[in-house]
Structures are given as C-alpha cells and as structure tokens.
C-alpha positions as CSV (number, residue, x, y, z in Angstrom):
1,X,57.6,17.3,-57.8
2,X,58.9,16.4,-61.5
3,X,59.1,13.3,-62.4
4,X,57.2,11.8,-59.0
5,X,54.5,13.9,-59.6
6,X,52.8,10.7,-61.1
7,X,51.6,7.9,-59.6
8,X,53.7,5.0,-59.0
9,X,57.4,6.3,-59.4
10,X,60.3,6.9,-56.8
11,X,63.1,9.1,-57.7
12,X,66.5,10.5,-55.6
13,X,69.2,13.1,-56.9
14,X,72.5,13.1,-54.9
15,X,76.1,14.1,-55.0
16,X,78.6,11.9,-55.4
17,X,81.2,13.5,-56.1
18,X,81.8,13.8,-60.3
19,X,81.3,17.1,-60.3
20,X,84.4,18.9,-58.9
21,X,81.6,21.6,-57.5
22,X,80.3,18.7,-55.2
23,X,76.7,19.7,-56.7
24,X,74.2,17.1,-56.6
25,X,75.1,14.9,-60.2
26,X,73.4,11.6,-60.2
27,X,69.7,10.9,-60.5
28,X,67.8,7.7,-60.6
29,X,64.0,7.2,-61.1
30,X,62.5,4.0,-60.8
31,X,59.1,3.0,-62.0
32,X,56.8,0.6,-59.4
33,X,54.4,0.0,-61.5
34,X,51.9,-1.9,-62.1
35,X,53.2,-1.1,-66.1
36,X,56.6,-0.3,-67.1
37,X,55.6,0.8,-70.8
38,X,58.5,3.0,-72.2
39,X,59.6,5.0,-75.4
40,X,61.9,7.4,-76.2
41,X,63.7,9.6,-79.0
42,X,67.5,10.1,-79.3
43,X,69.7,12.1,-81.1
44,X,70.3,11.6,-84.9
45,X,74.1,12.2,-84.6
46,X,76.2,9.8,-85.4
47,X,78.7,10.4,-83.0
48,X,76.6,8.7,-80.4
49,X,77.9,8.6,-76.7
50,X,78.0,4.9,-74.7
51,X,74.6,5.5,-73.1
52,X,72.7,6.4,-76.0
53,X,74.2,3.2,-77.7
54,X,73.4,1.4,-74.6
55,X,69.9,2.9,-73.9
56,X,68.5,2.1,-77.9
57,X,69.2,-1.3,-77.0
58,X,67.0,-1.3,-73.6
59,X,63.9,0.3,-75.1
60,X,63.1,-2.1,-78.1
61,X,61.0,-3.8,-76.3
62,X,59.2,-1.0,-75.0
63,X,60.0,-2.0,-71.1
64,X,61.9,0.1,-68.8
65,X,61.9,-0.4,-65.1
66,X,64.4,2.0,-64.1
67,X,66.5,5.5,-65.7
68,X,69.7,6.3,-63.9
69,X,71.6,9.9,-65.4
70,X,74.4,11.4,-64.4
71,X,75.8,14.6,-64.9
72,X,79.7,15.5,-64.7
73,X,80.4,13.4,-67.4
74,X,79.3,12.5,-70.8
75,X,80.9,9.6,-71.2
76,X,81.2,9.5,-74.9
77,X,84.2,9.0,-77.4
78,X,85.6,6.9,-74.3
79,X,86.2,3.8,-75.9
80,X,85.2,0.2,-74.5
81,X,85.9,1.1,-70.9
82,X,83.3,3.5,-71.4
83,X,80.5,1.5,-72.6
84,X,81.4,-1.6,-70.1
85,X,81.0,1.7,-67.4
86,X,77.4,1.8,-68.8
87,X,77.1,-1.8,-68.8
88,X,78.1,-2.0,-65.3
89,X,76.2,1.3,-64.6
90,X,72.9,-0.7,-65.5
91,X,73.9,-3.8,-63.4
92,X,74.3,-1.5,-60.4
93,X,70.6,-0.1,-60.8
94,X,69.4,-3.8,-61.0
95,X,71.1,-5.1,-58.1
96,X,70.1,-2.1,-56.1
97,X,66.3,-1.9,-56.9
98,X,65.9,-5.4,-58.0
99,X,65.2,-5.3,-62.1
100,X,67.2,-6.9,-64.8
101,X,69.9,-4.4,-65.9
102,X,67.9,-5.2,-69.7
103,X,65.5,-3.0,-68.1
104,X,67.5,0.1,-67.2
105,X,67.9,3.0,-69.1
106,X,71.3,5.0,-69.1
107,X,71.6,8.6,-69.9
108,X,74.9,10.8,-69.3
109,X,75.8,14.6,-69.8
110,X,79.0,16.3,-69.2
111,X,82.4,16.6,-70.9
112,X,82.9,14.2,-73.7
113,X,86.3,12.6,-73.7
114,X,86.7,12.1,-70.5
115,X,86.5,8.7,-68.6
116,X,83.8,8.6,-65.5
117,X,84.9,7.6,-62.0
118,X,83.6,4.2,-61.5
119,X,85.0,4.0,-58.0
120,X,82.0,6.9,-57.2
121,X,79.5,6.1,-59.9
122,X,79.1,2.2,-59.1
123,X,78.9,2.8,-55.1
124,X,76.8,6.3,-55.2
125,X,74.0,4.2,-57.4
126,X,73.6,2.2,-54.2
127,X,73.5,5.5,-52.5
128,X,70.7,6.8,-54.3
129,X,68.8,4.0,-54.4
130,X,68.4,4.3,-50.8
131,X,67.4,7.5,-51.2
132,X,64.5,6.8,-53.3
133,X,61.1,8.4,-52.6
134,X,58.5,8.9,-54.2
135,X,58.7,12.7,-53.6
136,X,62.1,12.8,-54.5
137,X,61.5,14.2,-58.6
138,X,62.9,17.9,-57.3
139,X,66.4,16.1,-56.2
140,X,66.6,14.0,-59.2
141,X,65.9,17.3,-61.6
142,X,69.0,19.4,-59.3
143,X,71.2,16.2,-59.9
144,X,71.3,16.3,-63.8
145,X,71.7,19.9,-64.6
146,X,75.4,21.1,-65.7
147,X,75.7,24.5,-67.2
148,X,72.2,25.2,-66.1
149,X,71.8,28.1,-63.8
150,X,68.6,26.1,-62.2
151,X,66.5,22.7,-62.9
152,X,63.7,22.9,-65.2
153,X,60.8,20.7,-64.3
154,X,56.6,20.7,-65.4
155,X,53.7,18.7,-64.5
156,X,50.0,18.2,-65.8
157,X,47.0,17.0,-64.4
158,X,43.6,15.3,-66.6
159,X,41.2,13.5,-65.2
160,X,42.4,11.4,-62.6
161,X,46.3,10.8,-64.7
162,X,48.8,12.5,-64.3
163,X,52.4,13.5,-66.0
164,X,55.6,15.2,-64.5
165,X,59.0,15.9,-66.3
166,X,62.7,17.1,-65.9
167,X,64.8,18.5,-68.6
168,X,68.6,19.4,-68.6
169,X,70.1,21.6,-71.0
170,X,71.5,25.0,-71.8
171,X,74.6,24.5,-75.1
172,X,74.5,22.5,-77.4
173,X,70.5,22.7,-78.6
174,X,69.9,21.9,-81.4
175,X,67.3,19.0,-82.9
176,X,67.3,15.6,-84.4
177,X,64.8,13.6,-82.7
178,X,65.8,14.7,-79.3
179,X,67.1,17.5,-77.5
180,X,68.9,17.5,-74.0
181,X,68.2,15.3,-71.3
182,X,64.4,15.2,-70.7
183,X,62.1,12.1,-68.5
184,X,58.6,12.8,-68.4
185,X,56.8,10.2,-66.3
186,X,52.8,9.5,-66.5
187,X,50.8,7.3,-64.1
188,X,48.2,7.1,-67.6
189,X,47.7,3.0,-68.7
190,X,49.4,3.2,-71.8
191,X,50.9,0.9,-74.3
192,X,55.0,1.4,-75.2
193,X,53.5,1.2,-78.9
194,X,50.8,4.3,-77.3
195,X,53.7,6.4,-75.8
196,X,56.0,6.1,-78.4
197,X,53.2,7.6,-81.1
198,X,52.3,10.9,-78.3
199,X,56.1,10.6,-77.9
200,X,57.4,11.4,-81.2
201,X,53.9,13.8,-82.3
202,X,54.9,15.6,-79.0
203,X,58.8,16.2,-79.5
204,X,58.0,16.9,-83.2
205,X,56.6,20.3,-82.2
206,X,58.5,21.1,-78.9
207,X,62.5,20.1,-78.7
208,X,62.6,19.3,-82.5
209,X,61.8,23.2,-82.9
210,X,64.5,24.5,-80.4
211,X,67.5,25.5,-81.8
212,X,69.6,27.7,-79.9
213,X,73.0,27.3,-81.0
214,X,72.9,24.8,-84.0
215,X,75.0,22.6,-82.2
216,X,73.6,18.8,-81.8
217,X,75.4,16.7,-78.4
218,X,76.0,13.2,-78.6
219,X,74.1,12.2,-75.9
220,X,70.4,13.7,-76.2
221,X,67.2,11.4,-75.1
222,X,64.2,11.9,-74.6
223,X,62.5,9.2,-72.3
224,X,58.1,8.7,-71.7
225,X,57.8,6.4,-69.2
226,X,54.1,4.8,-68.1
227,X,53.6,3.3,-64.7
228,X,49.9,2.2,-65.3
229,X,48.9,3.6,-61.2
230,X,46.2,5.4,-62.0
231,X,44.1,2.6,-63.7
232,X,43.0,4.9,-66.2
233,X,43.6,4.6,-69.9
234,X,43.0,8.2,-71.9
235,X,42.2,8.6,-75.0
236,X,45.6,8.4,-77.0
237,X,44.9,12.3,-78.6
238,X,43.7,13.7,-75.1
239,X,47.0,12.5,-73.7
240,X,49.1,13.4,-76.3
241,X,47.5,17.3,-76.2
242,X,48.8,17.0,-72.7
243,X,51.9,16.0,-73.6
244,X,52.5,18.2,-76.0
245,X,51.8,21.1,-73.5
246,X,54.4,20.3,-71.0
247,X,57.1,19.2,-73.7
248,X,56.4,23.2,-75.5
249,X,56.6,24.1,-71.4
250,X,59.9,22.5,-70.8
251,X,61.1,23.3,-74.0
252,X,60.7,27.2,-73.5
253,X,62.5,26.7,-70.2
254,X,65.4,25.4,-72.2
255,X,65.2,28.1,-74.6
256,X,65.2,30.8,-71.7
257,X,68.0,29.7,-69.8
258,X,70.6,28.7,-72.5
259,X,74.4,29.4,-72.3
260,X,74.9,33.4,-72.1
261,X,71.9,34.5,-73.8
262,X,70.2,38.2,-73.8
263,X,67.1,37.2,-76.5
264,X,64.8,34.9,-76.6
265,X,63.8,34.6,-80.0
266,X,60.7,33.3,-81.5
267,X,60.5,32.7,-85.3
268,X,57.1,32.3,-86.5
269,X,57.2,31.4,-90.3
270,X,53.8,31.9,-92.0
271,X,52.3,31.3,-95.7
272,X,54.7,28.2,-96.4
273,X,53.8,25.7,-98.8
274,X,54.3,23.3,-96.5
275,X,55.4,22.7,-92.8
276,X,58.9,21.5,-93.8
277,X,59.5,24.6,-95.5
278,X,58.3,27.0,-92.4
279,X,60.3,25.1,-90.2
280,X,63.3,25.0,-93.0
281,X,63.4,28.7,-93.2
282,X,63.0,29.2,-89.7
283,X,65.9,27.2,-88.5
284,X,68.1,29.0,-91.2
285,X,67.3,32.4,-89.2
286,X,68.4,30.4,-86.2
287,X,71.4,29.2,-87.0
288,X,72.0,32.7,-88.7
289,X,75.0,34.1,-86.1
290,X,74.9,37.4,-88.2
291,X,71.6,38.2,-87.4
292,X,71.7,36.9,-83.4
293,X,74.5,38.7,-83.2
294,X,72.6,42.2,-84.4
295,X,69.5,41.3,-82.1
296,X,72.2,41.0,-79.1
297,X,73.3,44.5,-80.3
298,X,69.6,45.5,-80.4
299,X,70.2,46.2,-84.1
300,X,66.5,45.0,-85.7
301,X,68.9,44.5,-88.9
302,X,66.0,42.4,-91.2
303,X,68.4,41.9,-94.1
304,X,70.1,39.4,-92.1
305,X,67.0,37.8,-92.1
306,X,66.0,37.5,-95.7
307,X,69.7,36.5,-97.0
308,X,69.3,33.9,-94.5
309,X,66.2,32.4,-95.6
310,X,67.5,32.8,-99.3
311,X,70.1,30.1,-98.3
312,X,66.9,27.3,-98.4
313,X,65.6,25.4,-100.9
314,X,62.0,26.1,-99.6
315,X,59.5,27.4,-102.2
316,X,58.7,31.0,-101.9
317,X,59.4,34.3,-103.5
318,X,62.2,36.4,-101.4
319,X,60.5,39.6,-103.2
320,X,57.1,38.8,-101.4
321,X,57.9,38.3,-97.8
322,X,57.0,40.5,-95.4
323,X,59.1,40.6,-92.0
324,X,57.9,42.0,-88.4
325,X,60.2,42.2,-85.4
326,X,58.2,42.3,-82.0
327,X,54.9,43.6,-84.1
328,X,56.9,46.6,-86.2
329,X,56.9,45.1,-89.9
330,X,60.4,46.6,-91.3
331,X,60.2,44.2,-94.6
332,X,57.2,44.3,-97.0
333,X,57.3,42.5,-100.2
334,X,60.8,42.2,-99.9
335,X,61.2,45.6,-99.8
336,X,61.8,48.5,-96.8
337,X,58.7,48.9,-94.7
338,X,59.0,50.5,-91.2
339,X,62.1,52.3,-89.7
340,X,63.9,49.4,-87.8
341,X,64.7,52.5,-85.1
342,X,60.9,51.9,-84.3
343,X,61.5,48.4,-83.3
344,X,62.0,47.7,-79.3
345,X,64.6,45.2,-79.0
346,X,65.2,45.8,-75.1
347,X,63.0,43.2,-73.8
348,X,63.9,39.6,-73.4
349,X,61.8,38.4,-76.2
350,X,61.7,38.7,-79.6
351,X,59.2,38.0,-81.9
352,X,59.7,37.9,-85.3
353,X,57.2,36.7,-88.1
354,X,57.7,36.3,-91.6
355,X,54.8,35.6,-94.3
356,X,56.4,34.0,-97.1
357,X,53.1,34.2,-99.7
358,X,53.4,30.8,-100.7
359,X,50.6,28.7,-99.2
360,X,49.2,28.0,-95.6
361,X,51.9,25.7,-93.8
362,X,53.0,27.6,-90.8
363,X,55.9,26.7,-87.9
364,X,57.7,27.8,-85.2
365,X,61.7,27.8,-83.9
366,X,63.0,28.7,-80.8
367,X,66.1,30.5,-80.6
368,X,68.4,32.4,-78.7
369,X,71.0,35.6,-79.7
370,X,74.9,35.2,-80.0
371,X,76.4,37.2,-76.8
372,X,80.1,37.2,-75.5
373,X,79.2,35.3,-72.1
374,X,77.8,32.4,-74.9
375,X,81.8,32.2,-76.0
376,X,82.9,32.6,-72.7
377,X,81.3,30.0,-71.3
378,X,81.9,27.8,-74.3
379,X,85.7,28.4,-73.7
380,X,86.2,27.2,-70.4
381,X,83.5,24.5,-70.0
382,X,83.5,22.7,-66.4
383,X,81.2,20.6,-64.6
C-alpha cells in the first residue's frame, strides 16, 4: 500500500497524459491528519529545478498538508514560466483538497529543459484529487516512476505506528542530502523538529550511500511526512531504527534496478580512521568507470580498485590493504593474494571489502557496474 499504508493519508496516481507512453505520471498524497508534521532533505546541487526551489520554501515551517509529483517532466532550467507552473501547480492542490497552496509540497522528475503542459497538469490535479483513497499508495508509486522498469515501495509496522514509502529512481544516483524521488508517510505523533532529526540520521546511511552513476539530478527530495492517526508517540531512536530500515530497503531497490545494470555492487570499507574516510574511499570505487566496467566484463581486476582509492585524501597506507571480491581476497597488504580467476563474478551481486589498517571507522556504498544498455539508455532518454 506505500505511502497509505499509514494511518490517516489518501493518495491517487493517474495518467494524464505527460508522458507520450500514456503511463500513469502524476501522484498526489494528501495527509488528513490530525498532524501535518513534515521534513525533508533535497539535493545539494546548485542547479536546483523549480520544485525543489519551490518545495524548501513550503517545509520551513515544518507543515505540509499535501505532496503532488509528477513524472514526464522535470521542469527545471525552465525559466519563470516554470516556477509560476509550480506555483500554480500548488494552488491547484489547495483548491482541490482544501489547504493553503503554503502547505503543498511539489516535486517533479523527467526531462529537464523542457516546459510542462499546464493545459494537462492544472486540470488532471483536479482529476486525481478525486481519485483519492486512502488505499491508493500503489497508484501513486506507478505514477512517478520514469526510467524505472517497476515502482519501488516498503512499509513497517511497531507497535501500533506505522510507516509506508515510494521511491523513484534508476539514472542519475548519486548523493547530496537526497537521492531520487522518495515520500515515506508515518501515522507516529511526531514533531517536524522529531522527523527532520530520524530524517537526516536515516538518509545519512541509506540514499546518501548510493551511488550508482556519480551523477547528482536537479530535482532529488526526500519527504517524511507525520499524520499523528495513530495517537502514539515512539521513542524518537525506536522510530528512527525503523526508518532507517525501510530507507536501506528502498534504497537497495534503487540500487537493483538502475539504468542498464548487470552488478550490484556493495563496497564495504573497513579499518578507516574515521567514517568519512570509509565512505570517501568507497565512493571513489564507485565512481571508478574503469573498474565497473571490468566487473561488467566479469574481470575481478582489483588494481582498479586500489589506484582508485589512492585518488583520496583519506588516511591509510595503500601497501596495507587487503581487498576481497565476493569472499576471494585477491589483494593482501597491497600486494597479490588469490588468483582473481577464483573469483565468481556471474552472480548479480558483488561484494567487495577492503580493510584499510588504519583504525575502526567502517562504511558502506552502493553501486552498480558500467554496461552498454547504461549508455544506451542514456542516449535516447524519453518519458
């Protein structure tokens, strides 16, 4: 049920024609309270698109009533006719369910450049408003997918709360804040102030650590919204272990279904002296395209590996690391360990672990390999 899987939110997902496949490609989910506590994470480009511009504004003071998204268009790099769009995107939602427009979130994915169709935005909002329901999270989660082959949705259950999320996203992963289109919903009596701490704690470890291409969009958010419904109030670290869960959960779908991909790759960098170095020497592997282009070729080629973490200014010595590829250990002490022929790269995972020697710190990156349907798909992009 996604995003209705809580208490005491309504959500619809319908075409309306932006799309030129006529797929389902707007969403709206609207919270009925009793709260309408919000937070949410964007991306740190600066090339921001009109509905993340839009959408920072809405959520400083922590309420949000309503999200509207639409896919087929990203609606960024449009000029002022594209944020008045949003503008008038938001005043659609609050004549249609009855809010102030200061209320509604916006969020957008698609081709950038291009200007959206008002004449079927503004009327289809009216459309899916009457279409709300408060079983309608699996619509909403088909409506904002683009180059995903299927929706990716999660939910968790505590004692008597609940949370449910959607996530969009297969190109263009890569962190700052924010990955992707994601709205996780919780019927948990929380304070904006409460979310946005299990907001950020949670994407720290989740979206912030996939990286599957290295290439940051313009338009990612990721929204936490709290309708209050189930009268309970958890304790703000038991809630944010929840979270946490279904943020890795969605994350991993993400990872799995990016643009053209044959690997799923998970770096696990151990012995750092600190967390920012593990996670700065695992996102150097995953940015690497020499080395995801040998693990597409099922080539275990580990020097890839270590001239790409010796690009880093993280504190180790690249004579002491040792490197394993799905449990084989090719690289130790810097040096030639197993035959990389005794590596199995045929399944869709890889894992690969490096212990660095210098101290305790340990993270983890998410990554995918370099394949021809990635460029394919990357040279003819439509909606």
């Amino acid at each position: 049920m996604s995003t209705t899987f809580a208490s005491g939110f309504s959500a619809a997902g319908i075409p309306i024609g932006l799309k030129s496949s006529g797929n389902p490609d707007l969403a709206l989910v609207v919270n009925t309270g009793p709260r309408h506590a919000a937070a949410a994470v964007f991306t740190s480009n600066r090339a921001l698109a009109n509905p993340v511009i839009w959408s920072k504004q809405v959520i400083a003071d922590g309420t949000v009533r309503a999200i509207v998204l639409n896919s087929g268009g990203a609606n960024c790099f449009t000029g002022s006719e594209g944020f008045q769009t949003t503008h008038l995107t938001a005043e659609a939602v609050a004549e249609a369910v009855g809010v102030s427009a200061g209320d509604v979130l916006v969020c957008s994915t698609g081709l950038i450049g291009v200007q959206l169709d008002r004449a079927k935005l503004l009327p289809g909002i009216a459309s899916a408003a009457a279409a709300l329901s408060s079983d309608g999270g699996a619509d909403a989660a088909a409506a904002i997918i683009t180059t995903d082959t299927h929706p990716k949705t999660a939910t968790r259950e505590r004692d008597g709360w609940r949370i449910g999320g959607m996530a969009k996203g297969a190109g263009m992963l890569a962190p700052g804040l924010a990955t992707m289109l994601v709205v996780i919903t919780t019927d948990a009596d929380l304070t904006s102030e409460q979310l946005d701490q299990a907001l950020r704690a949670a994407t720290r470890i989740s979206f912030d650590r996939l990286d599957s291409d290295g290439c940051m969009s313009t338009n990612d958010q990721v929204t936490l919204l709290a309708s209050g419904a189930s009268g309970i109030s958890p304790d703000i670290h038991l809630f944010t272990a929840a979270l946490q869960d279904l943020c890795m959960d969605l994350a991993f779908q993400l990872q799995q279904d990016a643009e053209g991909a044959s690997h799923d790759i998970v770096i696990e960098v151990m012995g750092a002296a600190t967390e920012d170095d593990a996670v700065e020497v695992g996102r150097a592997i995953a940015r690497n395209n020499l080395f995801k282009a040998a693990v597409f070729g099922n080539d275990a080629n580990w020097g890839r590996v270590l001239a790409a973490i010796g690009t880093t200014q993280a504190t180790f010595d690249p004579y002491d690391v040792d490197v394993l590829m799905n449990g084989v250990r090719v690289c130790a002490k810097g040096g030639p360990d197993r035959p990389r022929e005794e590596v199995d790269l045929t399944p869709r995972t890889l894992l690969l672990q490096l212990e660095l020697h210098a101290g305790h710190a340990a993270a983890t990156i998410l990554t995918n390999d370099l394949t021809h349907d990635y460029v394919h798909e990357n040279s003819a992009y439509s909606s």
